[in-house]
N, C-alpha and C positions, 0 to 999 in steps of 0.2 A: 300668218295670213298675208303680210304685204308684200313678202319676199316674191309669190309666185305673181304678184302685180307688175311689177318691173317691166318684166315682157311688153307688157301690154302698154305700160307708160310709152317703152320707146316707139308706139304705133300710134302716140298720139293721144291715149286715154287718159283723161285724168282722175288723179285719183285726190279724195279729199278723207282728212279723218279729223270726226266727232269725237271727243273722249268724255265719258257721262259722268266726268271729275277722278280717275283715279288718284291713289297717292303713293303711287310708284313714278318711275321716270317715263313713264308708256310716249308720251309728247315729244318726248327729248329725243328718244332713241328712236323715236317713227320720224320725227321731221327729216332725214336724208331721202326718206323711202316714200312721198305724199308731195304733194305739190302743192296741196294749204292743209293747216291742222288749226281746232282750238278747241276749248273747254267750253260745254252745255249741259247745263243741268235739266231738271225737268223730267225726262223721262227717256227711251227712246224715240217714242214721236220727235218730242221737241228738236231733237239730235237729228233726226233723218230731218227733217223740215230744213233746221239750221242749213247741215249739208249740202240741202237743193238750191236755198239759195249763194252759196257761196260759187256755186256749180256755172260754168260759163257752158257749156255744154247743151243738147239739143234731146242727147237719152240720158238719162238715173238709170242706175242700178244700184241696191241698196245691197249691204253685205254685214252681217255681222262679225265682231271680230275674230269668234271664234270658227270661220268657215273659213275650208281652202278651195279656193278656185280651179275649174281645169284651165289648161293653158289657153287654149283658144274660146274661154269663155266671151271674151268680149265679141268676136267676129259671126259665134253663134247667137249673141244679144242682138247686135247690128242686122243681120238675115230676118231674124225672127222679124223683130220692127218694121223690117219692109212689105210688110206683109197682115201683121195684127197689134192692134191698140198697148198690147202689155203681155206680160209671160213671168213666169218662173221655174227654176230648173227643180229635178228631183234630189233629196237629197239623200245622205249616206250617213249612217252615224259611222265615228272613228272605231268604239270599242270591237272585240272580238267575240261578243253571249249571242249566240243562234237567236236569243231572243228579242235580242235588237233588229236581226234583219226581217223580224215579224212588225215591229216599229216603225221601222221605218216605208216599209213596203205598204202599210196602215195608212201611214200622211201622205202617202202619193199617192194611194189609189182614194185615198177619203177629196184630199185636194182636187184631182181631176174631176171627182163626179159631183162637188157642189160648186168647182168654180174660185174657193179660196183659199189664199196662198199663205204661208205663214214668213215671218222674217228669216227662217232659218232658209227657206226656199230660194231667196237670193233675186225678189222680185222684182223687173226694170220695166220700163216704159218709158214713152217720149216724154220730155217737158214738158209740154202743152195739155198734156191731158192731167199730167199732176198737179198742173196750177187750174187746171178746170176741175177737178172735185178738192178743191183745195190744201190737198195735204195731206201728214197722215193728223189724225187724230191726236191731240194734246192730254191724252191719257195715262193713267198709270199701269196699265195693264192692256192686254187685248188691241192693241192700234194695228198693229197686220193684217187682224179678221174686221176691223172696223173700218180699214181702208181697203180691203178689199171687196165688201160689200159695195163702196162707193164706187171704184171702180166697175165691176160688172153690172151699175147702170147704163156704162157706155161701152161695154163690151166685155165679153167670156176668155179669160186669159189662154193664151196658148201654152200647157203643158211639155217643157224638152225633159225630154228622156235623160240627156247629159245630166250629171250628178256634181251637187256641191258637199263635202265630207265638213259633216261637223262634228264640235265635241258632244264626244257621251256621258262626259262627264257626271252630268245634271242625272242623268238617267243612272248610271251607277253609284253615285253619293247617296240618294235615295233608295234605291231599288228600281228595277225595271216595271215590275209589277204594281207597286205600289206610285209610281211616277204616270204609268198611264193608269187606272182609277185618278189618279189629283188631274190630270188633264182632260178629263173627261169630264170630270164635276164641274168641272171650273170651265170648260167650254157650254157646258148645261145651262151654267149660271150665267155664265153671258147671254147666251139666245131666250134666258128666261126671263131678263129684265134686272138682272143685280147689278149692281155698278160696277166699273171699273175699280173703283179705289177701293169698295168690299172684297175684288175677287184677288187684287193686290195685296190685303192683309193677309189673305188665306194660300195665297201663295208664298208668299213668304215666310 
């Protein structure tokens, strides 16, 4: 995931990395490739927050580590911005199952028509707006549909076409089928009032 950053360093982007504690050498071997790194626990909320503030910069863009960037991602985040509050790209799973590119076709076309973005979407906006709805959520579960809801109080993200390739991993260790039934309960259970740290056991 950082390798295809590079690029984008030498134009000036910086790049930061959260690590949500692992206990491999992940830090070590990222620090040549990052411009600041450190350890956050907590959650990913916690992690992306940390992130922004470490961030000297004017736009976020939030990336899981498992997504690969296109190469002119950043100069299509910069466009967008001159223009609309925040955005997120479409994405792509890795695997090869026909019935993944029904999945994935699913979160972009489900994403466009209510508005919210998920982490894998590779979501960015100005600083100024992130520090006006404060953040994401310090949850254990669900902070990408919970900070994007805050977000499109102050405006309706711009959907790019451009794609960020994640792993399918999750979706093939499980099943495909069986992975979206659990993503759908479990985005049910959010919109129906169950907490985060309930829907975090059940996803786990």
């Amino acid at each position: 995931m950082l390798q295809p950053l590079q690029a984008m360093r030498q134009r000036g982007v910086e790049v930061i990395l959260v690590d949500g504690g692992s206990v491999d050498q992940t830090c070590e071997l990222a620090a040549p490739l990052v411009d600041h790194w450190e350890v956050s626990g907590g959650g990913r909320g916690c992690q992306m927050n940390r992130g922004a503030a470490l961030s000297s910069g004017t736009i976020l863009w939030f990336l899981h580590a498992d997504s690969m960037v296109p190469e002119w991602g950043d100069q299509w985040v910069e466009q967008t911005l001159d223009h609309y509050r925040w955005g997120r790209f479409n994405v792509q799973l890795s695997g090869n199952q026909p019935l993944l590119r029904i999945v994935e076709w699913m979160m972009n076309r489900r994403s466009c028509w209510s508005g919210v973005a998920t982490g894998d979407q590779g979501i960015f906006l100005q600083q100024d707006l992130f520090s006006a709805v404060g953040g994401f959520p310090e949850i254990p579960l669900m902070e990408d549909i919970a900070f994007s809801k805050q977000l499109k109080k102050a405006a309706n993200p711009y959907c790019l076409q451009q794609t960020l390739i994640t792993s399918s991993r999750r979706w093939e260790k499980r099943g495909v089928v069986r992975t979206i039934l659990l993503m759908w309960w479990l985005r049910l259970a959010y919109w129906g009032g169950v907490s985060p740290r309930r829907i975090a056991q059940w996803y786990r």
